[in-house]
C-alpha positions in Angstrom: -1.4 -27.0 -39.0 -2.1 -25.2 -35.7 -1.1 -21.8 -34.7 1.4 -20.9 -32.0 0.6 -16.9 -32.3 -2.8 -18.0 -30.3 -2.0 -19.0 -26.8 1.1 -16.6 -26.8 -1.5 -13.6 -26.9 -3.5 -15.1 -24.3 -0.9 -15.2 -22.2 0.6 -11.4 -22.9 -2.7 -10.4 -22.7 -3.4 -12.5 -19.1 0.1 -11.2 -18.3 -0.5 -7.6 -18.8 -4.0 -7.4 -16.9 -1.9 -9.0 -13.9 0.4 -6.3 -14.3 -1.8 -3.4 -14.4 -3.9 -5.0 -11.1 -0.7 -5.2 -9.1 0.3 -1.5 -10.0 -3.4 -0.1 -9.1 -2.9 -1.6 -5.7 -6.2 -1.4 -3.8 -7.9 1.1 -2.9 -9.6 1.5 0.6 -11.9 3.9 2.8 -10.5 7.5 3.2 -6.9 6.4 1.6 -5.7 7.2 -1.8 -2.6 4.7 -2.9 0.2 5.2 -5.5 1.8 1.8 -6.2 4.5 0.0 -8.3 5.7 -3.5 -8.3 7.3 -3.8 -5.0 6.0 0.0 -2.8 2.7 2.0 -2.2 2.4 5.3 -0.8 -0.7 5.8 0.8 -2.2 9.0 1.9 -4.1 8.4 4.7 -7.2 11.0 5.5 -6.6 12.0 9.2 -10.4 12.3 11.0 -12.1 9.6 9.5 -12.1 5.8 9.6 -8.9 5.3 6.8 -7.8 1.9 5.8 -6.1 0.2 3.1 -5.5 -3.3 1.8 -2.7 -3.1 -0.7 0.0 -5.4 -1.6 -1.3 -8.6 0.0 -1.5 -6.7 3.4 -4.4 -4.9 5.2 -3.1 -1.2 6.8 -4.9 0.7 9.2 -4.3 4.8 10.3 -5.1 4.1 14.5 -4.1 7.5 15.8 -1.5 10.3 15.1 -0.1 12.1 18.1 2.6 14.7 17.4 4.7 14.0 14.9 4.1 10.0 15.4 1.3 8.1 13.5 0.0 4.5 15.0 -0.7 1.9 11.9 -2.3 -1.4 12.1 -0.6 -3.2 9.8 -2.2 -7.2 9.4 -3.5 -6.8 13.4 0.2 -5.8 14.4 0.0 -2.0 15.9 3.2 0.0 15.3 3.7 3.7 16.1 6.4 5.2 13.7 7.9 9.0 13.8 8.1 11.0 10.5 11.2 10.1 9.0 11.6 6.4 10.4 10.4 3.2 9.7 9.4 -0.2 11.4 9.0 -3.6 9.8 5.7 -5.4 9.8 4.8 -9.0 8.0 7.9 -8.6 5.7 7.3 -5.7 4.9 9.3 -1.9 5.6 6.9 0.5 6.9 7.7 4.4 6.7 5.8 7.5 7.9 6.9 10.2 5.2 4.7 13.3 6.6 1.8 14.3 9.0 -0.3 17.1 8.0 -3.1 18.6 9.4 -5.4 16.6 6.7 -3.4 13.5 6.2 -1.0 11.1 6.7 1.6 9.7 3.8 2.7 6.0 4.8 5.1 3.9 2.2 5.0 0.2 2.4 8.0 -1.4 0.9 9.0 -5.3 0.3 11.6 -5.6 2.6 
């Protein structure tokens, strides 16, 4: 008689390890990301070099000027205003707030 229990843990186990990398995200030079299943905000550190691979996508901070921050998002430059958005590679791309030190970017599944 063989068990069943067996490759059913596997699996929840396999399953939950997925799970937990997808909601890490991935980290990146001078970024810190908050991610869920389908968004990540990234705070972007203004100054330095800051980039970001998260959710299947590479994302880039190119230059803030005023209240409008220029991404690279997958080779594909966009410049956004606080408070707006922009689609990139299937993907919604929002500028939620420019400080003096950083810059908070949400990318969404669109």
């Amino acid at each position: 008689m063989t068990s069943v229990k067996a490759p059913r843990i596997g699996g929840l186990v396999a399953a939950a390890a997925l799970g937990l990398a997808l909601l890490s995200g991935c980290g990146g030079e001078g970024s810190n990301t908050d991610c869920n299943l389908n968004s990540c905000t990234i705070t972007f550190d203004r100054g330095v070099d800051a980039s970001v691979s998260v959710l299947g996508i590479d994302a880039k901070l190119v230059d803030v000027q005023n209240s409008q921050a220029t991404l690279d998002i997958e080779g594909q430059q966009l410049t956004i205003p606080v408070g707006q958005d922009a689609q990139s590679e299937g993907f919604n791309v929002s500028v939620q707030s420019i400080t003096a030190d950083n810059v908070v970017v949400k990318i969404s599944a669109a």
